[in-house]
N, C-alpha and C positions, 0 to 999 in steps of 0.2 A: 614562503620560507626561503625560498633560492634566491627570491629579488633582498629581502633582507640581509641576509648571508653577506651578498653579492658587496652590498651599501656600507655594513659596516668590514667589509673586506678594506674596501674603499680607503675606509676613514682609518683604519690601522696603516695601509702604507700611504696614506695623507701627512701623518703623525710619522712616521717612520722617516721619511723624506724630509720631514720639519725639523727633527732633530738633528739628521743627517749633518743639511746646510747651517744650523749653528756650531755645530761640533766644528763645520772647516772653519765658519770666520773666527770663532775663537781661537781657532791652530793659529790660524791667520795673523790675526793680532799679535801673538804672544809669539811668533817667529819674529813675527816684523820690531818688536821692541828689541829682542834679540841681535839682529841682524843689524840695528840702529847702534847699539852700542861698542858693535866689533867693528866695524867699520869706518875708517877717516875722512868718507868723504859724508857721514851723518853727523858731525858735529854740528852743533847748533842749530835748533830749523830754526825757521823763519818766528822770531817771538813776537811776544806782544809783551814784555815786560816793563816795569818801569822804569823808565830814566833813572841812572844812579849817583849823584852827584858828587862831584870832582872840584878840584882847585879851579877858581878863575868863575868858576859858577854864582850869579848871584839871584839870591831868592827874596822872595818877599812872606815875611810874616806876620799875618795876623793874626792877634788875641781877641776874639769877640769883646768886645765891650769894654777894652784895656788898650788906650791907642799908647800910652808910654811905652806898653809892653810891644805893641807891633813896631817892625822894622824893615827893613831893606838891607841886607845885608850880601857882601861878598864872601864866598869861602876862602879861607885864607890859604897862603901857601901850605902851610901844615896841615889842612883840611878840616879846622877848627870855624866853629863861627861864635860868638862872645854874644849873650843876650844878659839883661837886667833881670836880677836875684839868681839866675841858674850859670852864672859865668859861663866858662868855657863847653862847647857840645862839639862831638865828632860827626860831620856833617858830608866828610869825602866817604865813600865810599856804600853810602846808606840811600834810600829811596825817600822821595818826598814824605813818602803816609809814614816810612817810620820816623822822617825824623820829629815830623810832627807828633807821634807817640811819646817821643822822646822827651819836647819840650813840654808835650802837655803831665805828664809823668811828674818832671819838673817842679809844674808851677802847682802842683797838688798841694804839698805843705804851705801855700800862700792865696790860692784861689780855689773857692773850693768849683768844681767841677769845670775845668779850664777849656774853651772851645776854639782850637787852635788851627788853623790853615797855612798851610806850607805851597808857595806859588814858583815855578821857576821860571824867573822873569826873563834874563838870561843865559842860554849855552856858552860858555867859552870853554870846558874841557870838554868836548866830543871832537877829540882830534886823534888824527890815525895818519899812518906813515906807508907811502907807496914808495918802493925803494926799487933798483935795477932799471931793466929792460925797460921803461917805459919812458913816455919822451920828456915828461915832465914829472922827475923824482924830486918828492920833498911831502913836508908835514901839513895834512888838510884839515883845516879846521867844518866839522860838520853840523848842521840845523838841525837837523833831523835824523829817522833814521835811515840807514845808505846801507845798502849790501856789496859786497866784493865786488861785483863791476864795477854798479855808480863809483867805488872809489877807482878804480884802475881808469874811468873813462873819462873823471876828474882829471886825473893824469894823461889826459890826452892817446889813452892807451896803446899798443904795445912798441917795439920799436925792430927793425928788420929782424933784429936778431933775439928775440924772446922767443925762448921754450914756452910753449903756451899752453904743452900738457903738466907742465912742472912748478905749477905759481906754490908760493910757502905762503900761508897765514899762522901768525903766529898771534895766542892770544895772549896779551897781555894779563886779565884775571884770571888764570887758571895756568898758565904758563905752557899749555898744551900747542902743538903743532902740527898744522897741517897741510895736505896735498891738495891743489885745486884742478880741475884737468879741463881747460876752457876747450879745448877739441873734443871732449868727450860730452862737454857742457851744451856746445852749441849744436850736437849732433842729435838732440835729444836725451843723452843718459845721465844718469847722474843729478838729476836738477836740483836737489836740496843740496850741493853745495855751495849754492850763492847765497849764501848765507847772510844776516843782518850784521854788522861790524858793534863791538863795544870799544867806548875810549883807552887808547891806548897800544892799539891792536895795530900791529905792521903787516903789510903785504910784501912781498919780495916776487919779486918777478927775475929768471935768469935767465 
């Protein structure tokens, strides 16, 4: 009877302890998404989003089975692209998969169940602006994606006289601004603000 006892004593603070350590990670959690959103140096982690396409961008479309319909096109200054029966579509500002939604939406009144692939052949608008203190200030046109250094060290980065706890990013889609602290950065703290760059997005170094 005592060894029993004893066993299921046990297994009540086994269960006890169990619950314990989920109750902190959940605290855990739900501080930390808190804590993400007060704070200027958690804007943007590190994404994996899709590329959002911009003027100067050229894509390639194809219509399964409808080579008239497939094309190669440039986004236009206006951020329009002109395809055959569906004229004009707004293609800056939008992602591949939706623009393909888009066209395929489209071509529904003409084909029936329309199988559409949207390819971005070329980047020309991933371009971002490193401005001040650094040796080589001007507008960089980017492949891929680059986080706040890559671009500052694109720029040859800093120059005798940069404040280098005080860099501004300023985002262009969201028109939000903020602090970067490259001493705090490189000291170990802080590490999610080197964040991924979207087009349009300026760095300011003072």
């Amino acid at each position: 009877m005592f060894g029993r006892r004893l066993i299921n004593g046990s297994w009540v603070l086994f269960l006890i302890g169990v619950l314990f350590i989920t109750a902190q990670s959940a605290f855990a959690q739900s501080a930390g998404g808190r804590g993400g959103d007060m704070g200027a140096n958690k804007v943007d982690p590190k994404r994996s989003d899709e590329y959002v396409l911009g003027p100067g961008d050229v894509i390639q479309i194809v219509v399964w089975r409808n080579e008239h319909l497939s094309k190669t096109l440039p986004v236009r200054p206006d951020g329009k692209i002109s395809l055959p029966l569906i004229d004009d579509l707004q293609a800056s500002g939008v992602t591949p998969s939706q623009l393909k939604e888009m066209i395929a939406k489209g071509l529904k009144q003409f084909i029936d169940n329309p199988i559409v692939t949207v390819i971005v052949s070329e980047v020309n608008n991933y371009k971002v602006s490193v401005l001040g203190e650094v040796k080589k200030p001007g507008v960089y046109l980017l492949k891929g994606r680059t986080t706040l250094l890559e671009a500052i060290s694109m720029a040859e980065g800093f120059t005798e006289f940069a404040t280098t706890n005080n860099i501004l990013l300023m985002k262009r889609r969201t028109g939000q601004r903020y602090r970067f602290d490259y001493r705090a950065f490189v000291n170990g703290e802080n590490l999610d603000q080197n964040v991924y760059l979207d087009p349009g997005d300026t760095i300011i170094v003072r």
